[in-house]
Every structure is written in C-alpha cells, then in structure tokens.
C-alpha positions in Angstrom: 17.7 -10.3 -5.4 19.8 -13.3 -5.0 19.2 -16.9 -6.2 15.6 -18.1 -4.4 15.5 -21.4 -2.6 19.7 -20.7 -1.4 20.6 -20.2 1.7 23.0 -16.6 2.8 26.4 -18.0 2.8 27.0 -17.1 6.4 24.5 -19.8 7.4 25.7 -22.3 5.4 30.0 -22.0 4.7 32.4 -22.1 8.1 34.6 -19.9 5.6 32.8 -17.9 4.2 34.0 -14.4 3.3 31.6 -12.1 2.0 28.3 -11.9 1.3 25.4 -9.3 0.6 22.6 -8.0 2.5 19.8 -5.3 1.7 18.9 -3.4 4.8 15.3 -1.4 5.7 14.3 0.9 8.2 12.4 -0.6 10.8 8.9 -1.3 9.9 9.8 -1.3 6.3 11.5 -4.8 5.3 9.8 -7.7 4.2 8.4 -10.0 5.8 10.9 -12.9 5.1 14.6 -13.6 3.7 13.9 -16.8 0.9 17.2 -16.5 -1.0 21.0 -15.9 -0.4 20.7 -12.0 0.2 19.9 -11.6 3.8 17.3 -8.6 4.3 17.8 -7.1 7.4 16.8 -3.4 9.6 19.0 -0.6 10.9 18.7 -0.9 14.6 20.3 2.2 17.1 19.8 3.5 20.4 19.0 6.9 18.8 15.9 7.3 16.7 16.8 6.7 13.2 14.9 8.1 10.3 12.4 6.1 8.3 12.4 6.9 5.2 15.7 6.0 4.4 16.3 4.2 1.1 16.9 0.2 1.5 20.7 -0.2 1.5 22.8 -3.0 0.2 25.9 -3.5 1.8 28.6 -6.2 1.9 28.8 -8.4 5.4 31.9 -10.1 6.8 32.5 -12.9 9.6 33.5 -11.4 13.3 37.5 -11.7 12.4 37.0 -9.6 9.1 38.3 -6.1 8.9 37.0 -3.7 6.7 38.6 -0.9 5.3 38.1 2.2 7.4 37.3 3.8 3.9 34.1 3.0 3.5 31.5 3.3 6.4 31.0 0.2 8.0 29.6 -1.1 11.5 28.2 -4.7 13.2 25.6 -7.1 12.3 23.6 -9.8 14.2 20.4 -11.5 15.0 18.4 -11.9 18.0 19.2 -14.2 20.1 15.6 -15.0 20.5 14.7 -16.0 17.7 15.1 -19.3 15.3 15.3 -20.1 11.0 12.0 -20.7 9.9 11.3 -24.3 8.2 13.5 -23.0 5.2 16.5 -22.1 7.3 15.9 -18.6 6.8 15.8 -16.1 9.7 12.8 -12.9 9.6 14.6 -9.7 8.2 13.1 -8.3 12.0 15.7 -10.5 13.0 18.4 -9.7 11.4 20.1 -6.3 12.6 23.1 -3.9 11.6 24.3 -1.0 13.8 25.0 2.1 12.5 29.1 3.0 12.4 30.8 3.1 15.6 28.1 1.8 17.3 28.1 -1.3 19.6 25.5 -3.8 19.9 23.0 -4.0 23.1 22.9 -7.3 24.6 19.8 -8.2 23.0 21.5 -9.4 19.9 24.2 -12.5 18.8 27.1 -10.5 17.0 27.4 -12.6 13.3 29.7 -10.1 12.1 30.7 -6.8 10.2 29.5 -4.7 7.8 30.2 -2.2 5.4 29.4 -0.2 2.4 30.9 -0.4 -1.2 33.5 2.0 -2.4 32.6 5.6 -3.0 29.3 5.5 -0.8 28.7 7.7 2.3 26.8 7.5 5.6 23.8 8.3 6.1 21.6 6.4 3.6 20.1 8.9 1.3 16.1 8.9 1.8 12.8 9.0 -0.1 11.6 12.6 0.8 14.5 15.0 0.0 14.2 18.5 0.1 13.6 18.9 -3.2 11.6 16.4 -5.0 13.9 14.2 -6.5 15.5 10.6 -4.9 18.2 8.4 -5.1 16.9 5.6 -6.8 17.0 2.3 -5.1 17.4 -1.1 -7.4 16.5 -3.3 -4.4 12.5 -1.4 -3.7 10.5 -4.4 -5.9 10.3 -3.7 -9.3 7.0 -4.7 -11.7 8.2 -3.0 -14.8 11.2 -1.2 -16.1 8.9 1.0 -18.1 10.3 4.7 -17.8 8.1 6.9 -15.6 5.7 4.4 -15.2 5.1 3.7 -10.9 7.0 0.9 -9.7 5.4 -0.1 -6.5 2.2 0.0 -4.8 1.7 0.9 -1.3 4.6 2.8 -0.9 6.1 5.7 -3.0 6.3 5.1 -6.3 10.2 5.6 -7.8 11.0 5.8 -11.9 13.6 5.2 -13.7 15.0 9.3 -14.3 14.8 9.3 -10.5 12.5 11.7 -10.1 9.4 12.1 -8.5 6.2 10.8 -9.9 3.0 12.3 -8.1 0.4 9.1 -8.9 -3.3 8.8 -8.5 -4.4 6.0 -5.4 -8.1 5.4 -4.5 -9.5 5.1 -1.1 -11.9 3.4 0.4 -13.9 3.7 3.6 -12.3 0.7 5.9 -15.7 -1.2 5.4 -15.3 -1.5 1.4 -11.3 -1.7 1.1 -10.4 -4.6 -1.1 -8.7 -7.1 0.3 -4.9 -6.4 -1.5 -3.0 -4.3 -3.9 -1.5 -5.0 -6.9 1.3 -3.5 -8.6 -0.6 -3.2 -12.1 -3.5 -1.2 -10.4 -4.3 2.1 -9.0 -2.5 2.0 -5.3 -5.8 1.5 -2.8 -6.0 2.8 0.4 -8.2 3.6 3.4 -9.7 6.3 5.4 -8.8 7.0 9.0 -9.9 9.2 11.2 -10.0 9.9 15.4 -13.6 10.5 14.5 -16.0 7.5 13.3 -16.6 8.0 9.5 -19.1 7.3 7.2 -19.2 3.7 5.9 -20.7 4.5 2.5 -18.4 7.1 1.0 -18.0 6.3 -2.4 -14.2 5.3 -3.3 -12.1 8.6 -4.0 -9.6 9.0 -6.5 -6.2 11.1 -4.5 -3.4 11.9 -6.2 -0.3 11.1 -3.5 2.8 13.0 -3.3 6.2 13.3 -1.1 6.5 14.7 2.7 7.6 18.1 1.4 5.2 19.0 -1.6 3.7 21.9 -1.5 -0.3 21.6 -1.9 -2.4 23.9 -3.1 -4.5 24.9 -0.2 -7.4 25.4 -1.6 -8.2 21.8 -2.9 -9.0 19.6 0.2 -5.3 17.9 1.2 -4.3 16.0 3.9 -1.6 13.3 5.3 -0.9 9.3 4.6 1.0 6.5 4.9 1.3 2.9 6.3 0.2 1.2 9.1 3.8 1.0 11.4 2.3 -2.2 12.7 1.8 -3.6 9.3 4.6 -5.1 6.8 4.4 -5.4 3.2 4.2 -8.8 1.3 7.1 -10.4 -0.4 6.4 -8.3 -3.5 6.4 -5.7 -1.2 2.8 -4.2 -1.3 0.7 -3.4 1.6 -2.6 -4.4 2.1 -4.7 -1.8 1.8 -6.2 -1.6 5.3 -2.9 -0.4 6.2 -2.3 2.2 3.5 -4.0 5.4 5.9 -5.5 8.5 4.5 -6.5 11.0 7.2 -8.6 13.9 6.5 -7.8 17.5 5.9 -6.3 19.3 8.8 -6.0 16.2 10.7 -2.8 14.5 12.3 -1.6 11.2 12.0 -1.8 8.9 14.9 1.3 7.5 16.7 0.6 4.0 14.9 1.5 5.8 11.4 4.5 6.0 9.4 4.1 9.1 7.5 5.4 8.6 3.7 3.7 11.9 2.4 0.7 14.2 1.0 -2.6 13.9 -1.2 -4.7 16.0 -2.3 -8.2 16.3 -4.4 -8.2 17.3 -7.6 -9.4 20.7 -8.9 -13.2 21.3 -8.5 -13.3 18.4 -6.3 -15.0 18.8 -2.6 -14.6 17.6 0.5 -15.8 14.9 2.1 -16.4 12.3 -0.7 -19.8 11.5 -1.6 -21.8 8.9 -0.6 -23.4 5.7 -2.0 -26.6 6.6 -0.2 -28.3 8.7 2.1 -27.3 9.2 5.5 -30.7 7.5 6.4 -31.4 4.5 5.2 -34.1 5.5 2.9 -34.0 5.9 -0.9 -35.5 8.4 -3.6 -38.8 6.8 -4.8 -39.4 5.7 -8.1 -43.0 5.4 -9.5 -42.1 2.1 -11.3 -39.7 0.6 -8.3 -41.2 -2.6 -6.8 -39.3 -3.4 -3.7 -38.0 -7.3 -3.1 -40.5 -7.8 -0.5 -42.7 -7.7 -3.1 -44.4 -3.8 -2.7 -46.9 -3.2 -5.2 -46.5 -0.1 -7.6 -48.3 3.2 -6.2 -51.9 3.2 -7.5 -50.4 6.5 -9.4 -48.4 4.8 -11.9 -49.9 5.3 -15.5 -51.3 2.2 -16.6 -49.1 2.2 -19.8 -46.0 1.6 -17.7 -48.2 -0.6 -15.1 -49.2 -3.0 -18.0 -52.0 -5.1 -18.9 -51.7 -8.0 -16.2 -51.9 -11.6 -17.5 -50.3 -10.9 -21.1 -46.7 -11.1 -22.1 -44.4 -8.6 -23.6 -44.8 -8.2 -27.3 -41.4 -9.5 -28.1 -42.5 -13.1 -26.8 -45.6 -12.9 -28.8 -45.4 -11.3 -32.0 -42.3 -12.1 -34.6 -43.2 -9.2 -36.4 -43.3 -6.8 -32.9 -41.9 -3.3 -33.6 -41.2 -1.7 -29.8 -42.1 -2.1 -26.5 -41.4 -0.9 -23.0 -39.5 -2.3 -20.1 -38.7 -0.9 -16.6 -34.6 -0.9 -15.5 -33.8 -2.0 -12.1 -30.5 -1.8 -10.0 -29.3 -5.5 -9.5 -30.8 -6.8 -6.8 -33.9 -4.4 -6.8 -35.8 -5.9 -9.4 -39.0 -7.7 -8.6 -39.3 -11.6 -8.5 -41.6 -11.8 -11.4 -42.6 -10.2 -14.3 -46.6 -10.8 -14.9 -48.2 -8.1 -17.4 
C-alpha cells in the first residue's frame, strides 16, 4: 500500500535503486497514485487480457539490469501528461511493457522492470478455468474476515482463494444509488439495447465468474463494468457503471465483461414492477387522493365517519377502540375532519 502522502522514490532520489509498483490491466487501476507505490497499466501492441490479477513488481532506473531470471520488461509515462498538485502522476499514465517488448514513441522510458523471484509471466487472472484464483493482496481489502467478500464492484476474492458466488442488487438506471460500499450488497444496473422499464423493482442476483456454469432454466445473463468508468480510490465502482444485461443478451463494446448472474430458484423473469405499466392505480374505497378527491359515495358510513367529531382517543380517557384508515406516505389526505 505504501506510506500515503510520500512520494515513489523515482520521482524524488537521483539515486535511487529500487522501488515498487502495483500494475492493472487497462481500465482497471485507480484513479490516482497518493503514496510511494506507483500504480500503473500493462500497455502492448497486442491485445492483452483483462482480467488479469493486479501485479506488483519491482522497478529499476534506465542503467539497471535485472536478472534474466525473473521476467522483466520497460516502464514509463506519457510524455503528455504532468504530476497532479501532489506530485503524483495518474496510474493511466504510468505504463510497463510486457517482456521483450519495446516502447512506442508515445511514452518517456523511466526505466525497467521486473518480477520477484520464483514468479512467471503471464499474470495469473480472475476467471480461471476452474473456479478458483490466485489471490491478490494489492485488490482493496475491507475486512480480513475468512470467506466474507472483499470488494464491491468487482469480483469478490476470500481469503482460501476460492470463489465466492455473492448476492448484488440491481437497479433500473433511474433508481441506482449514487455509490457502493464495501459493507453492502454490491449494486448495480440494468442495460439493455432496448429501452427498459424505469419502475422495476430492485432485484436481488447472485454474480458469478466468466466460466460458471448456470442453470439454464433460472433466467441468467451477463455483467460487468463500464470500460469507460474507473473505480474510486477504495476501489468500488459506482453503480451506474456496474451493467447487468438481460438474458440472452450481449454485452455492448463499452463493457468489460467480469462474469455471470443468475435468478434464484422460482424466481421469473423480468423483475416486477413498482407499479402498473399505466399510470393508474388499484382503487381503494377509503383512498382520498392529495388533490383532495372525496371518498366514493359507496364507502360505508362507519369507515366514512361522523364529520365534525374527533376520534375517540382525543375525547374519551377511558376510550376502548377505534378505527383508522392507513395510507402510503405521501397519499394520505391533508386533513383529518370526522
């Protein structure tokens, strides 16, 4: 994690020798460096994958030479851009090539890289073929409680390493709240090449890895992240950016695909609604709208009242029962007046 508020020694010592970096695949590092472990992305003319793990590795200055043991490659930063106003430059910014691969001219060689003894290239990733993972110490951490999810927004990792299918909740885009956070129920939202329903009730999804295999006949379907989106600093997403797309439907080019969900048993799709289609309700004979509609003539005149006289609780200290109509909040009449 490094020591907040300090600075990566290669921006701040002539002579410096080593340091440490933790690098993401693109789209997936935070959105800023504020300590002395520079976050960086793997950047290559080939497409790499992205869901590999985030990697920490050891950096050197230019004249460095690492042992040919261990994989190692180049780092840099973009020669277009500049330290924000803590000295610290966008993880964007700072880039490492994969082994044996030279930088494009659009970046300012800083130096080498390489991984600690015993490690191999590639990465390892978050979707194996079987459901298990290398764990990653450097994915934010909210609790060291075994098997309970670590992260929000991304998949969850726990501490035996393997997976842990979790329940999220999604939204339609209209009603998403505004963030996640790591001691709730990941959130998400609906997406869809079709216009959706704004009033579908939230819907409780239980998420699960690229390669799971879902029972086909509860309603499943694809998610992940927003690729134009980047987690916070305790690396959750918002949930706008958090997709759900409906069964038998493909993600769009602007996703990054982390896995599955799927319904639970009995459970039908598409998720209910908070009202009718129309925008009409079911009438009740004792609902008085907030315009101020009077109850039908129908109502019976026990539940109607005797207008002009107060409830039996504000008269009599010796009152037994009495009855009272139940509104929604915000449905309820102005005034009470029998």
């Amino acid at each position: 994690r490094g020591v907040p508020g300090k600075l990566p020694p290669w921006q701040t010592d002539d002579d410096w020798k080593d340091g440490k970096a933790v690098v993401y695949p693109k789209g997936q590092a935070p959105k800023d460096n504020n300590d002395n472990v520079s976050r960086g992305t793997w950047r290559s003319k080939d497409t790499l994958p992205d869901d590999w793990i985030p990697q920490e590795v050891i950096i050197y200055p230019q004249h460095a030479a690492p042992s040919d043991d261990t994989p190692n490659g180049v780092w840099g930063t973009d020669p277009t851009s500049k330290p924000d106003e803590n000295g610290q430059y966008k993880p964007k910014d700072v880039v490492f090539y994969p082994p044996s691969e030279t930088p494009d001219e659009e970046v300012t060689p800083r130096g080498k890289w390489a991984l600690g003894e015993k490690k191999k290239w590639p990465p390892p990733t978050e979707s194996p073929k079987q459901p298990r993972r290398t764990f990653s110490p450097y994915m934010p951490r909210e609790s060291d409680t075994k098997n309970q999810p670590e992260m929000v927004g991304t998949i969850p990792l726990n501490d035996d390493d393997d997976w842990v299918p979790i329940k999220a909740l999604v939204f339609s885009r209209q009603k998403a709240p505004d963030e996640n956070k790591a001691d709730e129920e990941p959130k998400g939202v609906w997406k869809s090449k079709d216009p959706l329903p704004d009033d579908w009730i939230p819907k409780e999804v239980i998420i699960y890895p690229k390669d799971a295999k879902i029972d086909e006949d509860t309603p499943n379907g694809v998610w992940g992240t927003n690729l134009n989106s980047e987690p916070s600093n305790n690396g959750q997403w918002k949930p706008e950016d958090v997709l759900f797309y409906p069964p038998d439907e493909s993600p769009d080019d602007d996703c990054n695909t982390l896995g599955k969900w799927a319904l639970g048993h009995n459970e039908e799709w598409p998720p209910a609604s908070d009202g009718p289609k129309k925008p009409q309700r079911s009438h009740s004979p004792h609902y008085v709208g907030a315009r101020g509609r009077q109850p039908a003539e129908d109502i019976p005149e026990e539940i109607r009242g005797v207008p002009g006289k107060l409830p039996p609780w504000q008269t009599d200290d010796d009152w037994k029962d009495g009855k009272a109509v139940v509104y929604p909040k915000g449905q309820a009449p102005k005034d009470n007046n029998d």
